[in-house]
C-alpha positions in Angstrom: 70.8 115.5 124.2 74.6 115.7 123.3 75.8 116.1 119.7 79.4 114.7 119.0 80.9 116.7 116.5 84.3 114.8 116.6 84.6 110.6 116.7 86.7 109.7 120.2 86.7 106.6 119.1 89.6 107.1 116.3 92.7 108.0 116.6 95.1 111.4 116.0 96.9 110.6 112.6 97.3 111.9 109.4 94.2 111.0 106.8 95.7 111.9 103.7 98.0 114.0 102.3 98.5 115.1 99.0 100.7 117.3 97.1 101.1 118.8 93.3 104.1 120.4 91.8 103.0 123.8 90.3 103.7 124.3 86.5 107.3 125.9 87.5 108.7 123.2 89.1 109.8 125.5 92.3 106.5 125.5 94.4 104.3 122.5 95.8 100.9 123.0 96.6 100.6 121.2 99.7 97.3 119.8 101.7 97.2 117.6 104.3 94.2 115.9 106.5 94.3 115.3 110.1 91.5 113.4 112.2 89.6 115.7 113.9 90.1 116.0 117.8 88.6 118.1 120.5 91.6 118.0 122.8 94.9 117.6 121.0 96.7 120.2 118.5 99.5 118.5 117.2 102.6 119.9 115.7 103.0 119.0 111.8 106.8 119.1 110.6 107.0 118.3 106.2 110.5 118.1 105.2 111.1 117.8 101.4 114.4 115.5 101.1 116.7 115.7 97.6 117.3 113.2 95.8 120.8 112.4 98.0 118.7 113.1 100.8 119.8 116.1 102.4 116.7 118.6 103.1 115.8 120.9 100.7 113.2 122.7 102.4 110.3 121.7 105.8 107.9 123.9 107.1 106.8 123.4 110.4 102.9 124.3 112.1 102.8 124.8 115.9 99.6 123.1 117.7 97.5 122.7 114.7 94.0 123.3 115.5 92.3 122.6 112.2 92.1 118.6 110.4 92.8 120.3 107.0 95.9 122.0 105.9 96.3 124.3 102.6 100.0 125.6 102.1 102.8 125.9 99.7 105.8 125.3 99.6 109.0 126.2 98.0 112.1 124.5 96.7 115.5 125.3 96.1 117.4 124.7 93.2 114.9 122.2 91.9 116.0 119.1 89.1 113.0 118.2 87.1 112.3 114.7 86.8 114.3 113.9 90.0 113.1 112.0 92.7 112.8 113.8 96.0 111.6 112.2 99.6 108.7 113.3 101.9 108.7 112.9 105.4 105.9 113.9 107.0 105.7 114.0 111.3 103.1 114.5 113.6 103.9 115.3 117.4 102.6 116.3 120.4 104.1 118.7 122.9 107.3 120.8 122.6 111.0 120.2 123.1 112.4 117.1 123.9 109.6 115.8 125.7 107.5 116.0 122.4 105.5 112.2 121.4 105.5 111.3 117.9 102.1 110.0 117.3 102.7 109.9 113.5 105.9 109.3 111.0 104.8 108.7 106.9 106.8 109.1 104.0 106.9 108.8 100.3 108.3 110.0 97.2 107.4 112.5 95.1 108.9 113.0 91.3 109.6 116.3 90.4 107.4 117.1 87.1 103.9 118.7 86.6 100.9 116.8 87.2 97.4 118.9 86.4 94.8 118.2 89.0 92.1 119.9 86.9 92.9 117.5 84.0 92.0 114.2 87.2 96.2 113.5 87.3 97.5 112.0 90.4 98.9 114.2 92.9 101.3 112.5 95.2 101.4 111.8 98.9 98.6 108.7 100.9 95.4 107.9 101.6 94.5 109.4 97.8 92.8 106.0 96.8 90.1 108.0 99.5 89.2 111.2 97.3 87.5 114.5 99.0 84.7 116.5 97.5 86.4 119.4 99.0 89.8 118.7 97.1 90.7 122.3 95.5 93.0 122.7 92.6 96.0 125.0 93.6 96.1 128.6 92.4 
């Protein structure tokens, strides 16, 4: 008897994401979930856009391995209340023979929101909450 710890029955692609601002306006606490997959380790780019949509900041995670991501990340010269754009990608390979499986984004506005208090974070697929959401420290 086989046990299947991974359904190859759905697709590589991002599950949620969801990010908070922290208190001081200059660090988002970032997580993000992938689908689960025994064979593929994508590459995850986040880009944080300003508000006249030059980048601000990305980060950039070679050949994921694990569906859940925890990281933080930091902006320059922040403006509270502004509106800024996410772009979130999801590719596989290297160079420019790299596939992009996955392209989401959405906004996010600059201002505090408390996840212990039950406050929306921003980012998708939050209509879907996880018992093993963690607030950010």
């Amino acid at each position: 008897m086989e046990i299947q710890f991974f359904d190859t029955t759905e697709p590589l692609r991002f599950q949620r994401i969801l990010i908070y601002p922290y208190p001081d306006l200059r660090r988002l606490w970032v997580r993000m979930w992938l689908t689960p997959q025994l064979d593929k380790h994508p590459n995850i780019e986040l880009r944080v856009l300003n508000p006249d949509g030059t980048e601000n900041n990305s980060m950039y995670l070679l050949t994921q391995a694990e569906p859940k991501v925890n990281n933080t990340l930091h902006l320059r010269n922040p403006v509270p209340g502004q509106t800024y754009r996410v772009v979130a990608e999801m590719t596989l390979g290297l160079g420019p023979n790299a596939e992009l499986v996955e392209r989401r984004e959405f906004d996010l506005v600059l201002e505090f929101r408390d996840p212990e208090a039950g406050e929306p974070g921003f980012g998708f697929g939050l209509e879907e909450p996880s018992q093993e959401d963690e607030e950010p420290s």
